[in-house]
MARGUDO-640945 format. One record per residue (C-alpha): residue number from 0; x, y, z. Coordinates in Angstrom, 3 decimals. Layout:
BEGIN
     n         px         py         pz
   NUM          X          Y          Z
...
This chain:
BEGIN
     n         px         py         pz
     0     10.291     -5.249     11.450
     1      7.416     -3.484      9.763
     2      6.496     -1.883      6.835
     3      3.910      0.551      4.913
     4      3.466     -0.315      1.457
     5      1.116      1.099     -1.704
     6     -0.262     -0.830     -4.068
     7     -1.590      0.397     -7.376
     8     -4.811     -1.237     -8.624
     9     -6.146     -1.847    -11.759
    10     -8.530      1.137    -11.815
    11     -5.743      2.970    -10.712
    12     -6.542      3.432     -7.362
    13     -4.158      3.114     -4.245
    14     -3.934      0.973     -1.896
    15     -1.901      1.796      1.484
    16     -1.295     -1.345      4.177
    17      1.325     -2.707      6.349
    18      2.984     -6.098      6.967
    19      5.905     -7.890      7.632
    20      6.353     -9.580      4.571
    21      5.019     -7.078      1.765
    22      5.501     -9.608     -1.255
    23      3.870    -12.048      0.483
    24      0.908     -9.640      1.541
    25      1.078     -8.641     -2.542
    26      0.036    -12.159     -3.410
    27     -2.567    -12.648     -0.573
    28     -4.234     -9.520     -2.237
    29     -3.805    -10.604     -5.695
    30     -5.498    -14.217     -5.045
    31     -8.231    -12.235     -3.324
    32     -7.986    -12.885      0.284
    33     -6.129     -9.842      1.363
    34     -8.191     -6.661      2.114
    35    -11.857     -6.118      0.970
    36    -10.833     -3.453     -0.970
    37     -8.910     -5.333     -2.795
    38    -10.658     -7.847     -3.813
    39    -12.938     -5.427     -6.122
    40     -9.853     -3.175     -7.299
    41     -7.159     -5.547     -8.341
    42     -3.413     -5.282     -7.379
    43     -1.335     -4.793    -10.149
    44      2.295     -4.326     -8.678
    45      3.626     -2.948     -5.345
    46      4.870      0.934     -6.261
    47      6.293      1.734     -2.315
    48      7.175     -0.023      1.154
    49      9.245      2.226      3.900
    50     10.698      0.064      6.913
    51      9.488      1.194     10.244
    52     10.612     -0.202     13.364
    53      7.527     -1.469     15.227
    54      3.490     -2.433     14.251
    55      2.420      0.708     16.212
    56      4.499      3.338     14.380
    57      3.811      1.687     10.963
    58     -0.059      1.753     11.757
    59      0.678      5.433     12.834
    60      2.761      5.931      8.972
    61     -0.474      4.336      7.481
    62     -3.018      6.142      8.831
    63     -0.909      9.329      8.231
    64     -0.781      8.486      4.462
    65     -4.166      7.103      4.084
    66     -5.363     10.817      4.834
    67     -2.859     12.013      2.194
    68     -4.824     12.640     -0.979
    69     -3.814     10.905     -4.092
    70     -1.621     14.084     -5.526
    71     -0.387     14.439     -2.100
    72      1.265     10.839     -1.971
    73      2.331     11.207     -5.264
    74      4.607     13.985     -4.760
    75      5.523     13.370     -1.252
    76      6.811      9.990     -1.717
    77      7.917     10.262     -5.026
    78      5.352      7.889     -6.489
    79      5.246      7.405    -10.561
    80      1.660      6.156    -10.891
    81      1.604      4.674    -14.408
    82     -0.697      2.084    -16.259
């Protein structure tokens, strides 16, 4: 089992991924050897995951909503982005 997952950063910027574990991805980001991206725009808190059934269709989700733009994944998954 997969999953997509956002992450809001301390600049307020998104972050989109997938794992298996998302909580345990969280802290891998947090202690700064999760993504590149990461590492320069803090995690503060995980705001969505969605199970998907394999590693292919949840690289397929991501890329879909990595080419969302930031009001777009806001109002399509419901996302309340506060600081």
């Amino acid at each position: 089992m997969w999953f997509v997952y956002i992450l809001l950063c301390q600049d307020s910027s998104l972050y989109t991924g997938v794992a298996r574990d998302p909580e345990k991805r969280f802290l891998l980001h947090q202690s700064g050897i999760g993504a590149k991206y990461t590492r320069s725009h803090k995690p503060l808190r995980i705001i969505y995951q969605e199970q998907v059934a394999s590693y292919s269709k949840a690289l397929k989700r991501e890329r879909e909503i990595k080419n969302w733009s930031r009001e777009d994944k806001i109002q399509n998954l419901s996302l309340i982005v506060k600081l």
